[in-house]
MDAnalysis code that builds the backbone (N, CA, C; Angstrom):
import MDAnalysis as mda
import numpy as np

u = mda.Universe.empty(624, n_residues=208, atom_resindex=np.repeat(np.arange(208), 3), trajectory=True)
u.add_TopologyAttr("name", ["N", "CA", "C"] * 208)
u.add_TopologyAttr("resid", np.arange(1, 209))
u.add_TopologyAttr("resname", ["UNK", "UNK", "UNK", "UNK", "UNK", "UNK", "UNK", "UNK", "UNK", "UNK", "UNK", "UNK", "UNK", "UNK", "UNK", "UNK", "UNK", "UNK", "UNK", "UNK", "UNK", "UNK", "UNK", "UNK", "UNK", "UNK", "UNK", "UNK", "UNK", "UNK", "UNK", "UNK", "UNK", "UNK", "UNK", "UNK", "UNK", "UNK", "UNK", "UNK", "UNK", "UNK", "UNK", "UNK", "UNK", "UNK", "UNK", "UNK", "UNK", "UNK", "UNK", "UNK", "UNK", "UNK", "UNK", "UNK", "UNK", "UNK", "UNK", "UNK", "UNK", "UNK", "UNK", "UNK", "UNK", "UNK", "UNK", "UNK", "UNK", "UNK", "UNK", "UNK", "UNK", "UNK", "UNK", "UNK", "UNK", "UNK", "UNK", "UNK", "UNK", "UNK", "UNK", "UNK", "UNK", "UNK", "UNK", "UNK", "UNK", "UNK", "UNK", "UNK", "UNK", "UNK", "UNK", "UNK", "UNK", "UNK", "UNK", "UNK", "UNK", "UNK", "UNK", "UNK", "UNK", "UNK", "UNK", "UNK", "UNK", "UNK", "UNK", "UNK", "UNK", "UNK", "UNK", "UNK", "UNK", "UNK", "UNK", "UNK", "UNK", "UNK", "UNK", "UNK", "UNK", "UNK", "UNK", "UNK", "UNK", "UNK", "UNK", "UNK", "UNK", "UNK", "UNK", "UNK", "UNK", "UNK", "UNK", "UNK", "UNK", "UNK", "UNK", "UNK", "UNK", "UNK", "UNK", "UNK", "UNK", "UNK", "UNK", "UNK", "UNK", "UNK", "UNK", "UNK", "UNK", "UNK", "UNK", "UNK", "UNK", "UNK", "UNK", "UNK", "UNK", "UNK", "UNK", "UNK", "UNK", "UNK", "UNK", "UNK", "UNK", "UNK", "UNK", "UNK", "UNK", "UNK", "UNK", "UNK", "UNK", "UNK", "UNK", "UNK", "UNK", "UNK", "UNK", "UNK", "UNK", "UNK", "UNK", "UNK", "UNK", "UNK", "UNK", "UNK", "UNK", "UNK", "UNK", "UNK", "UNK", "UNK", "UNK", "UNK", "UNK", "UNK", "UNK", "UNK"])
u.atoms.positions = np.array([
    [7.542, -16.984, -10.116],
    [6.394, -17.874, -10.245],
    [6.854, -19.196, -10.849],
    [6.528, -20.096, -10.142],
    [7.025, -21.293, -10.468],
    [5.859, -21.841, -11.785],
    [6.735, -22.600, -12.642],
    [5.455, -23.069, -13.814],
    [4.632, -24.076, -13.641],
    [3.831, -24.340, -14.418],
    [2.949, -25.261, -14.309],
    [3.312, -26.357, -15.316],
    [3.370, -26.913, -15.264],
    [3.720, -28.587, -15.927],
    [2.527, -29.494, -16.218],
    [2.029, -29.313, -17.044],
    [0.952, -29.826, -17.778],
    [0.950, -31.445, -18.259],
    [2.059, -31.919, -18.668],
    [2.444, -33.551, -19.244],
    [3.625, -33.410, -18.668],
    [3.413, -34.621, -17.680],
    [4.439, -35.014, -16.843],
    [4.669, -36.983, -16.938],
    [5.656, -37.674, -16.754],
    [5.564, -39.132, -16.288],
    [6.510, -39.098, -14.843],
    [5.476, -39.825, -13.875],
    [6.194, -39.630, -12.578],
    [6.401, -41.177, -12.305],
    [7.267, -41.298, -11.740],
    [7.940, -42.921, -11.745],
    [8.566, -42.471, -10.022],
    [8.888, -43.758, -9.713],
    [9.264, -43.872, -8.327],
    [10.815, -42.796, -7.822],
    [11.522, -42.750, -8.350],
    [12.460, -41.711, -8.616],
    [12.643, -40.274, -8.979],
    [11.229, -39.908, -9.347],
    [11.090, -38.691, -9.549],
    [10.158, -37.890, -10.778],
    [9.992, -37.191, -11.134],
    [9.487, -36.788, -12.382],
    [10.189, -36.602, -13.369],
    [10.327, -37.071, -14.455],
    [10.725, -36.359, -15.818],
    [9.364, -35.598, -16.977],
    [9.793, -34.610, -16.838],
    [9.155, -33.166, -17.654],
    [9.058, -33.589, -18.741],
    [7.666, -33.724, -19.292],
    [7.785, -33.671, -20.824],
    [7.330, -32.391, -21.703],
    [6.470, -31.546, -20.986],
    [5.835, -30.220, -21.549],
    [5.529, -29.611, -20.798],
    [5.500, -27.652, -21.359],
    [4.905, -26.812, -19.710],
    [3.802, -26.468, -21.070],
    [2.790, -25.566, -20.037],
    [2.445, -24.903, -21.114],
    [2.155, -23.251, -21.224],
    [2.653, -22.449, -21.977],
    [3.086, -21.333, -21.495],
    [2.762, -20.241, -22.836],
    [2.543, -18.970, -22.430],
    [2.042, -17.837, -23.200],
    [2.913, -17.637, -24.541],
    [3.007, -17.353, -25.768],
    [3.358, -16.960, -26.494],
    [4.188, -15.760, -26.886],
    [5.329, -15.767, -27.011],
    [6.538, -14.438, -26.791],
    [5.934, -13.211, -27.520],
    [5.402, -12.186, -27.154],
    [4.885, -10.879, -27.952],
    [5.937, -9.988, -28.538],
    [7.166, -10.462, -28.867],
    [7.945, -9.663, -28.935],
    [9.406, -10.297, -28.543],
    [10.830, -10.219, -29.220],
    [12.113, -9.773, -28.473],
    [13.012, -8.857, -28.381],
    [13.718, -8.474, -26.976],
    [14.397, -7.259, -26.800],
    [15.689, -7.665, -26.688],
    [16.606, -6.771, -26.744],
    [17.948, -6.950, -26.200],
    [18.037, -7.268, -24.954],
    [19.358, -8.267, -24.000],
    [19.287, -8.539, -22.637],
    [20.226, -7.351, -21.901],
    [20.436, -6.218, -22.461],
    [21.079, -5.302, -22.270],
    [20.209, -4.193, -21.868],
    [20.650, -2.976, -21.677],
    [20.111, -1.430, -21.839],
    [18.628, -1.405, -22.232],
    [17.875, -2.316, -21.825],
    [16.861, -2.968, -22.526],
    [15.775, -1.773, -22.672],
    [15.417, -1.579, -23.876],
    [15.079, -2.946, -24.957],
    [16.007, -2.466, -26.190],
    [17.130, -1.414, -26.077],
    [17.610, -1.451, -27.106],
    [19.171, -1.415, -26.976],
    [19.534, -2.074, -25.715],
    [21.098, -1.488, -25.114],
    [21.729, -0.338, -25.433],
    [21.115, -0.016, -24.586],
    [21.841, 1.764, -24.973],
    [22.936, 1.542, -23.645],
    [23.896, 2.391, -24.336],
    [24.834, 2.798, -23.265],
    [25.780, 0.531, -23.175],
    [25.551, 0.645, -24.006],
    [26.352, -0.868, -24.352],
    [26.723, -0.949, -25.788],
    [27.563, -1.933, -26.048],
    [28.237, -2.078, -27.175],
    [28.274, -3.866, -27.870],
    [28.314, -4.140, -28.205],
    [28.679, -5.838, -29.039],
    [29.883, -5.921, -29.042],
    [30.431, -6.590, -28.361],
    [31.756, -6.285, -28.443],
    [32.849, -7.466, -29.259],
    [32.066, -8.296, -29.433],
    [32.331, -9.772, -30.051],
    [30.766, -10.140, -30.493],
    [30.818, -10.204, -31.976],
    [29.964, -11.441, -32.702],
    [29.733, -12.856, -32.741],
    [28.783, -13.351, -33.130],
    [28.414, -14.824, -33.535],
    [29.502, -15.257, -34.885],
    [30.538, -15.992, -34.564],
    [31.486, -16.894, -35.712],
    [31.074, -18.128, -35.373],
    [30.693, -19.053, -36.800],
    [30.638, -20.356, -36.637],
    [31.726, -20.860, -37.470],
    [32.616, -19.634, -38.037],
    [33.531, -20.459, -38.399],
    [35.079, -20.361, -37.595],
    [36.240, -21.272, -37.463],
    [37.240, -20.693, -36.689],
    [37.437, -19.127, -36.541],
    [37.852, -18.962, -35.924],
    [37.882, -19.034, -34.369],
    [36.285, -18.908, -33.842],
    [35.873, -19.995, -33.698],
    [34.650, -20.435, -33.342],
    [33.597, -19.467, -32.470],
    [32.863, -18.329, -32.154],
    [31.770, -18.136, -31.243],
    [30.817, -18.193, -31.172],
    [30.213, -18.767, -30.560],
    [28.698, -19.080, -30.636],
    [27.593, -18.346, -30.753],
    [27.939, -17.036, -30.010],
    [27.195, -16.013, -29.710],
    [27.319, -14.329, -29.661],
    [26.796, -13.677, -28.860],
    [27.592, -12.184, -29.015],
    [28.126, -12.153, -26.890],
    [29.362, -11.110, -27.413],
    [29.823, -10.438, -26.013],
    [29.411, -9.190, -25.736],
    [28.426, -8.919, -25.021],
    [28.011, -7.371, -24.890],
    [28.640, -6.824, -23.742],
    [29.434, -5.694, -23.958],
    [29.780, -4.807, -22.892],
    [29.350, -3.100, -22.888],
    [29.206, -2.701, -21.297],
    [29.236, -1.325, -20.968],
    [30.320, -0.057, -21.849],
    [29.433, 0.482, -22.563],
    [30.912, 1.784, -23.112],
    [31.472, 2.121, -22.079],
    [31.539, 2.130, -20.750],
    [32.427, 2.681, -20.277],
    [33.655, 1.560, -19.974],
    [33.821, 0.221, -20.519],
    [34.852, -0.743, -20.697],
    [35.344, -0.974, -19.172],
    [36.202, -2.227, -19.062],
    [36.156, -2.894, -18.264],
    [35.211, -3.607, -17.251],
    [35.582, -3.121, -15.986],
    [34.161, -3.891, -14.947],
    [33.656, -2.717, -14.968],
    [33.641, -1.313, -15.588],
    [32.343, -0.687, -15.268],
    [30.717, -0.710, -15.504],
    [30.307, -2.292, -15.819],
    [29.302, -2.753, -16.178],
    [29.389, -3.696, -14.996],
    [30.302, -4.047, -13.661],
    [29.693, -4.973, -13.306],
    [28.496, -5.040, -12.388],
    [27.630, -6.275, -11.920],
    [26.645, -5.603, -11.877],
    [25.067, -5.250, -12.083],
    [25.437, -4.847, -13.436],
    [24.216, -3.906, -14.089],
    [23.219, -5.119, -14.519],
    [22.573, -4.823, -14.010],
    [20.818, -5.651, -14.906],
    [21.281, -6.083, -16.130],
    [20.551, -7.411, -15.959],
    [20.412, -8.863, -16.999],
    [19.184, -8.724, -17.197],
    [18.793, -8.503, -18.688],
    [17.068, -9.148, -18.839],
    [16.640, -10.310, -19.539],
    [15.828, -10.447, -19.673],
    [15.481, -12.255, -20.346],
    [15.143, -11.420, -21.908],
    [15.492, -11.530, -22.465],
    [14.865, -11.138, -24.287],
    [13.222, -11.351, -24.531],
    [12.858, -12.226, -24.130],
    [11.795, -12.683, -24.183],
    [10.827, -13.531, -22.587],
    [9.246, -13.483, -23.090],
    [8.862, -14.625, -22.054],
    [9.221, -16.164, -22.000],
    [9.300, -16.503, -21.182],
    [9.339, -17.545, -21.649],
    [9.520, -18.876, -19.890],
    [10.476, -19.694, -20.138],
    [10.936, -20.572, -18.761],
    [11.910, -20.981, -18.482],
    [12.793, -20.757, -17.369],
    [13.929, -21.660, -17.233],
    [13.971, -22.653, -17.395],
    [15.000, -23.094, -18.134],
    [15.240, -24.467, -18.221],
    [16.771, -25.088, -17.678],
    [17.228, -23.791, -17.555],
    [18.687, -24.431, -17.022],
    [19.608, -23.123, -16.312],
    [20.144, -22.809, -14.747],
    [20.270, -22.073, -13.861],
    [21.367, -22.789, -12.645],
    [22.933, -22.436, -13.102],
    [23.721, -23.385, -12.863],
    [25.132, -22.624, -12.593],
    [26.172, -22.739, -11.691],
    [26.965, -22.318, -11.485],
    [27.510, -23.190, -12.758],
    [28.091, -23.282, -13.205],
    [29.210, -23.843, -14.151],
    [30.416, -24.123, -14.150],
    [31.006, -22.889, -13.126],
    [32.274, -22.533, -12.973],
    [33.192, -22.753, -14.035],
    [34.568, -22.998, -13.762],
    [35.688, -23.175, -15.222],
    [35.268, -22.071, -16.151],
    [35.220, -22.044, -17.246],
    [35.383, -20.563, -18.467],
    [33.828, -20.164, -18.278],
    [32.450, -20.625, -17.738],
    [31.573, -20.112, -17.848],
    [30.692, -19.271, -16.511],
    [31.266, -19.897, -15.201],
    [30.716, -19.074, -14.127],
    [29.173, -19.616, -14.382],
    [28.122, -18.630, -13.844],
    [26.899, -18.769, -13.653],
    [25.997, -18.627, -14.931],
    [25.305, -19.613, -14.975],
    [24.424, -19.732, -16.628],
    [23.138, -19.776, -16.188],
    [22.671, -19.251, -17.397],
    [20.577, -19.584, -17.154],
    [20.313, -19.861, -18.417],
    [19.664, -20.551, -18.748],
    [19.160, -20.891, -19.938],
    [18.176, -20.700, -20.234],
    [17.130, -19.693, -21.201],
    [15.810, -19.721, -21.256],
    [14.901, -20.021, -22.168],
    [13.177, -20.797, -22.137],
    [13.255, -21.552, -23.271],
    [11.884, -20.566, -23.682],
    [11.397, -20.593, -25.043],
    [10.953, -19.453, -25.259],
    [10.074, -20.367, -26.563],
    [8.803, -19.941, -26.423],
    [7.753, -20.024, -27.415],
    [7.290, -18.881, -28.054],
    [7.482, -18.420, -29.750],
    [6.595, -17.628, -30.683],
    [6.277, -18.473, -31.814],
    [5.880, -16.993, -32.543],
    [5.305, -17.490, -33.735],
    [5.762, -16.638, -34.745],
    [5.798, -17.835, -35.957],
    [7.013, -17.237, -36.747],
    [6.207, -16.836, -37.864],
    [7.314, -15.714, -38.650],
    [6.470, -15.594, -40.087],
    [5.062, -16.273, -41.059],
    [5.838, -17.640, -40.669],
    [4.624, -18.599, -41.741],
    [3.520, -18.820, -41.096],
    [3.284, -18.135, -39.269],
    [2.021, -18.512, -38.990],
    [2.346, -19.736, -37.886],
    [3.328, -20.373, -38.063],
    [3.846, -21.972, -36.826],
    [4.535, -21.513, -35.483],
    [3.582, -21.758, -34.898],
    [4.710, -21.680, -33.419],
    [5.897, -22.400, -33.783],
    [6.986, -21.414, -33.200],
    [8.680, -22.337, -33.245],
    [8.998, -22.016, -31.813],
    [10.217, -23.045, -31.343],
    [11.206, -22.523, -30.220],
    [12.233, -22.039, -30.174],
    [12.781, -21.431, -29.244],
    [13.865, -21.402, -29.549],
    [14.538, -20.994, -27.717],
    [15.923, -21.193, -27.706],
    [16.611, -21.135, -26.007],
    [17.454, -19.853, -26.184],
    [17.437, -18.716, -25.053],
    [18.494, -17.973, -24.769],
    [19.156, -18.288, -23.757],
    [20.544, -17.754, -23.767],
    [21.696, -18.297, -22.818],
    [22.190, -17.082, -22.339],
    [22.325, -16.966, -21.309],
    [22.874, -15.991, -20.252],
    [24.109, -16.617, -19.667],
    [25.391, -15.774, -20.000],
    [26.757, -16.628, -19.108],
    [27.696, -16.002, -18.991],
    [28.353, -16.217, -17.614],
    [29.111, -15.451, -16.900],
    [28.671, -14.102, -15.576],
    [27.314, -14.914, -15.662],
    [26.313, -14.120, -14.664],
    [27.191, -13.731, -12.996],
    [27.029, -12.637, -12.783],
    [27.743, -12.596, -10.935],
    [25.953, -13.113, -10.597],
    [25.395, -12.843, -10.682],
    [24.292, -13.347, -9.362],
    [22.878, -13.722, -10.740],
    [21.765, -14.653, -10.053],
    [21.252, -14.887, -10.479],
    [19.690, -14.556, -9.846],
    [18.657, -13.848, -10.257],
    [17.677, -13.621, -9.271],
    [16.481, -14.536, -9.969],
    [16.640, -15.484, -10.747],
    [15.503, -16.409, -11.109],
    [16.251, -17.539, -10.815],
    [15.235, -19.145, -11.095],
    [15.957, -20.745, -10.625],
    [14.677, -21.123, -11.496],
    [15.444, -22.582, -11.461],
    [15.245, -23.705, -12.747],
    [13.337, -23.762, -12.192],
    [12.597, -23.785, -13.665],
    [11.165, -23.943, -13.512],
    [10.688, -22.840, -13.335],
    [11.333, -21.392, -12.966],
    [10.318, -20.055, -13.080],
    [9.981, -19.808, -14.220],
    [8.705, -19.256, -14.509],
    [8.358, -18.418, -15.881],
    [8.885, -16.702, -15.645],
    [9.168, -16.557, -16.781],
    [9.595, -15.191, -16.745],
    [8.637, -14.150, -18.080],
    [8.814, -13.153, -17.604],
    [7.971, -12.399, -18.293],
    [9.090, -11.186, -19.523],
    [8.885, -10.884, -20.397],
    [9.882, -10.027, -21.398],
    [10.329, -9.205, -20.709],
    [11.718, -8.426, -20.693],
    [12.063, -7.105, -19.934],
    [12.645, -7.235, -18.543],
    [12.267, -9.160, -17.959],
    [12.135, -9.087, -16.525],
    [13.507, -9.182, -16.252],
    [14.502, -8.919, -15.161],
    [15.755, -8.801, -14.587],
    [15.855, -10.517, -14.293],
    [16.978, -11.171, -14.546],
    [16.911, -12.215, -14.475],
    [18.410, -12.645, -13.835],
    [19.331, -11.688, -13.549],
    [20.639, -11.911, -12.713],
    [21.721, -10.184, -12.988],
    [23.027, -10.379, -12.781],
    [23.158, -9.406, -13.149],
    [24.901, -9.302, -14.052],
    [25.678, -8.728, -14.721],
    [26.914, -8.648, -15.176],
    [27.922, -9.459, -14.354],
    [28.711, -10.043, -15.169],
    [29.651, -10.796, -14.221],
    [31.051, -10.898, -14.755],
    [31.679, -11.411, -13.987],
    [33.175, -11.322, -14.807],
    [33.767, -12.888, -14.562],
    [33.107, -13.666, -14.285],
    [33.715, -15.291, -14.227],
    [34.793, -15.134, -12.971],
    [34.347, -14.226, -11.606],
    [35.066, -14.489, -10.770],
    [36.829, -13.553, -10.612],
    [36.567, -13.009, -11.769],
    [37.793, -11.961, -12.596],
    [38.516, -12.578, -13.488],
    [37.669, -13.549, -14.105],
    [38.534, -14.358, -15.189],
    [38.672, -13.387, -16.237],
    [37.457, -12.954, -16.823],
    [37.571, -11.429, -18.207],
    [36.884, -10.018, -17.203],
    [37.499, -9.440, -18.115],
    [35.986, -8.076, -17.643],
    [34.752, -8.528, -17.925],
    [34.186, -7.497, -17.319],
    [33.116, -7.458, -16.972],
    [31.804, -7.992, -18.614],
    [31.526, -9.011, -18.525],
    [30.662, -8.740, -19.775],
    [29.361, -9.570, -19.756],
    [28.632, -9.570, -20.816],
    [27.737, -10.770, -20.690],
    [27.972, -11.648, -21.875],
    [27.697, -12.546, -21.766],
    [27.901, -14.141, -23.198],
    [26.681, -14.224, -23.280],
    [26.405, -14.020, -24.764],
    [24.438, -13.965, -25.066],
    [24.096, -14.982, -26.430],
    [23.615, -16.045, -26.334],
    [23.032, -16.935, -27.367],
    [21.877, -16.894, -27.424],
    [21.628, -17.434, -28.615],
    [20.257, -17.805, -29.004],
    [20.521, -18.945, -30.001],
    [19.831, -19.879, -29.319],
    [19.853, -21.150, -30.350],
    [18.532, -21.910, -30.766],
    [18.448, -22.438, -32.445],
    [17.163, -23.010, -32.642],
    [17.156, -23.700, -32.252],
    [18.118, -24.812, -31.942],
    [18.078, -26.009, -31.500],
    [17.976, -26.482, -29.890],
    [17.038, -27.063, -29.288],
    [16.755, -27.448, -27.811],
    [17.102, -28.155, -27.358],
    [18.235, -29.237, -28.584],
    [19.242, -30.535, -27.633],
    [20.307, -29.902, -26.368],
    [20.572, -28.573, -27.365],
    [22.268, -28.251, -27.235],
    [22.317, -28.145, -25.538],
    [21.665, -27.052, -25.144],
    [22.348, -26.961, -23.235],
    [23.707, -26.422, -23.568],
    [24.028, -27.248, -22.053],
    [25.760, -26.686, -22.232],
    [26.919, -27.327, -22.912],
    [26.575, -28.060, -23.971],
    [26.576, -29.159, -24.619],
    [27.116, -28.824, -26.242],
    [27.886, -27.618, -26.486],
    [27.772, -26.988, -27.612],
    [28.547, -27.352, -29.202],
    [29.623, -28.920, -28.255],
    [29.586, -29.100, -29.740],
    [28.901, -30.115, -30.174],
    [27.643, -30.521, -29.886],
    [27.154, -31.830, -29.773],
    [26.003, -31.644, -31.165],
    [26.191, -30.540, -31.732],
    [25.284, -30.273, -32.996],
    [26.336, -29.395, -33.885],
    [26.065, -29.801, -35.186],
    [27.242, -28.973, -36.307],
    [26.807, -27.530, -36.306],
    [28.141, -26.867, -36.396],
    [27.798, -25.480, -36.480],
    [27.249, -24.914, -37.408],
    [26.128, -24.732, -37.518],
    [25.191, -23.764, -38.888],
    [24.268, -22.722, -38.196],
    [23.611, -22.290, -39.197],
    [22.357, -21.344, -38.718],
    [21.135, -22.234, -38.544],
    [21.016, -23.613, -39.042],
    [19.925, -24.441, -38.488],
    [19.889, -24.531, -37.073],
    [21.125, -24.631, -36.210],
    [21.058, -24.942, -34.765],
    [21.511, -23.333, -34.122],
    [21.884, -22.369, -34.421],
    [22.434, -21.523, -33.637],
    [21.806, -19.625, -34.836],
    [21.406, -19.095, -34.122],
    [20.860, -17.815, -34.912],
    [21.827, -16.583, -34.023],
    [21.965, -15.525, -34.859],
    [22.469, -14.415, -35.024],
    [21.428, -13.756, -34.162],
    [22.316, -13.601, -32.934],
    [20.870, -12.968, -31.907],
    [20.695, -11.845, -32.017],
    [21.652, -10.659, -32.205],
    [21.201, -9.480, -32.966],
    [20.279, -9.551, -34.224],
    [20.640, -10.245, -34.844],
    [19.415, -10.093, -36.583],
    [18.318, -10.753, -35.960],
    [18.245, -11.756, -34.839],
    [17.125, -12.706, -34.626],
    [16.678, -11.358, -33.680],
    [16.743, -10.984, -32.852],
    [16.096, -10.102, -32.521],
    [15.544, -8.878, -32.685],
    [15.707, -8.082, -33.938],
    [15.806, -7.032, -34.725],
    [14.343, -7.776, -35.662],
    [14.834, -9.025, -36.107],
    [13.796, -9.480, -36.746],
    [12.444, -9.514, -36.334],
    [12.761, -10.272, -34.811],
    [11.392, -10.591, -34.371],
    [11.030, -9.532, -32.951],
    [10.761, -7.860, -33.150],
    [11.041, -7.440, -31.935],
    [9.197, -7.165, -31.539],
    [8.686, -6.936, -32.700],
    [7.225, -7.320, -32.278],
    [6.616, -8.481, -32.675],
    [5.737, -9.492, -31.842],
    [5.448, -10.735, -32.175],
    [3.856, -10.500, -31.933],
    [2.936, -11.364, -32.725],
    [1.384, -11.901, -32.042],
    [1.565, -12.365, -31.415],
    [1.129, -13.126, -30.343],
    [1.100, -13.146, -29.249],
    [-0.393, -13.914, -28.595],
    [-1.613, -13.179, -28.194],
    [-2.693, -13.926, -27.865],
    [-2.875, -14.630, -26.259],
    [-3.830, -14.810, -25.887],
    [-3.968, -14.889, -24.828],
    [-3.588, -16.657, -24.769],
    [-4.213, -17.443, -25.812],
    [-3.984, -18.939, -25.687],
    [-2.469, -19.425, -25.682],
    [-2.269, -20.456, -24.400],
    [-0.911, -20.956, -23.898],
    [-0.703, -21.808, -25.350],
    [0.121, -22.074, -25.196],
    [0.844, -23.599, -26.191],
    [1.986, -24.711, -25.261],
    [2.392, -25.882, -25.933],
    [2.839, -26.627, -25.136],
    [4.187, -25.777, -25.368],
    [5.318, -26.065, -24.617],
    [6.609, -25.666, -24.800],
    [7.293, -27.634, -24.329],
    [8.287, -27.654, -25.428],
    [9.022, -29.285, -25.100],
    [10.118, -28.916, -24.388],
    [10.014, -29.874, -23.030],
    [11.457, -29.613, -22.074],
    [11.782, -31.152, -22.062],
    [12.569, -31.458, -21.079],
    [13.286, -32.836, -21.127],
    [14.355, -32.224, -22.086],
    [15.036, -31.445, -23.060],
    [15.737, -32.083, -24.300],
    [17.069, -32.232, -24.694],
    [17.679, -31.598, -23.484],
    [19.189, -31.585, -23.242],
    [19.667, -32.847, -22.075],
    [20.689, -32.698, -22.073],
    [21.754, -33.635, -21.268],
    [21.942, -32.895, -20.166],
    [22.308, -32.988, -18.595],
    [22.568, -32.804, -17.576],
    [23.925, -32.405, -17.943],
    [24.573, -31.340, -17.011],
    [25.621, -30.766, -17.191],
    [26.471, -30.924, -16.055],
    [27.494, -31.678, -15.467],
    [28.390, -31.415, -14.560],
    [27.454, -31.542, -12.980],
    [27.079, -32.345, -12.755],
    [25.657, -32.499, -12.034],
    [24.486, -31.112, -11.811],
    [24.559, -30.420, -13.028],
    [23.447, -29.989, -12.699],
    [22.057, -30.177, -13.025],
    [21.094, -29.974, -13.363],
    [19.868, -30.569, -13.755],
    [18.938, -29.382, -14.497],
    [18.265, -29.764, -15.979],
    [18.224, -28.723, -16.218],
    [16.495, -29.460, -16.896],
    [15.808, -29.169, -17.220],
    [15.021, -29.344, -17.397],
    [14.114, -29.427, -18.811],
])
């Protein structure tokens, strides 16, 4: 389902996106064995300090490509914002942008990153729903085994763009604890705006 785009400026060249407006995340799951990756492992953590990772590496216990393949889910509802071959160290990416509500009561945002995808079964501007299959295990073409590259970041500049903000927990969250944290959310029937436009274009791709 393609989204609806609520505040738009359309100029002779095209549209630039300024807001969708979209349901409130009830919840996040693992993009694994979902909703609790079973029959998967973490196989690499989030380091922000040398040797630098951004995020977690989840693989199949049964190691190597015997995960390749296997169902990708989105953690949450939410919208593409970015759905891109990449190629070089990342292969196929999706980026997804995601509206809840946090402890204190404030809607916050926040983006998940899917990378090293073999196939992708969503594109830039679908809404997606929690749980939904969104591509599947990949291996960068046989660059590594078989795995998935999983972020979650607070920050909505970044994209594929990752050293373009200092490494802390202000711009980048521990997607295991962030998701453990927030695995049931309120929710409600009323949309809210979600802000797109907020990244940089990547290698000509276009992300929204």
């Amino acid at each position: 389902m393609r989204l609806w785009i609520v505040c738009f400026l359309v100029c002779y060249s095209g549209s630039v996106i300024q807001a969708a407006s979209v349901k409130l995340a009830d919840g996040f799951d693992f993009p694994v064995g979902k909703p609790d990756a079973k029959k998967y492992y973490k196989a690499r953590g989030m380091r922000l300090r040398p040797p630098v990772h951004f995020g977690e590496d989840w693989n199949g216990k049964g190691g190597g490509n015997t995960d390749l393949n296997d169902p990708i889910y989105t953690c949450a509802s939410g919208i593409v914002v970015f759905a891109h071959d990449c190629r070089g160290g990342w292969g196929r990416v999706l980026i997804i942008r995601h509206a809840y509500r946090g402890s204190d009561g404030k809607v916050k945002y926040c983006d998940s990153l899917y990378g090293h995808l073999r196939t992708m079964s969503v594109k830039l501007g679908d809404t997606v729903e929690r749980g939904q299959q969104v591509g599947t295990m990949g291996n960068n073409r046989g660059m590594y085994a078989a795995h998935l590259h999983f972020e979650i970041r607070h920050n909505l500049s970044i994209g594929m763009h990752r050293e373009s903000v200092p490494r802390n927990t202000t711009n980048w969250a521990d997607p295991t604890g962030f998701i453990r944290k927030h695995r049931t959310l309120k929710s409600g029937f009323k949309k809210v705006k979600l802000p797109m436009g907020t990244f940089k274009e990547y290698k000509g791709s276009k992300g929204l």
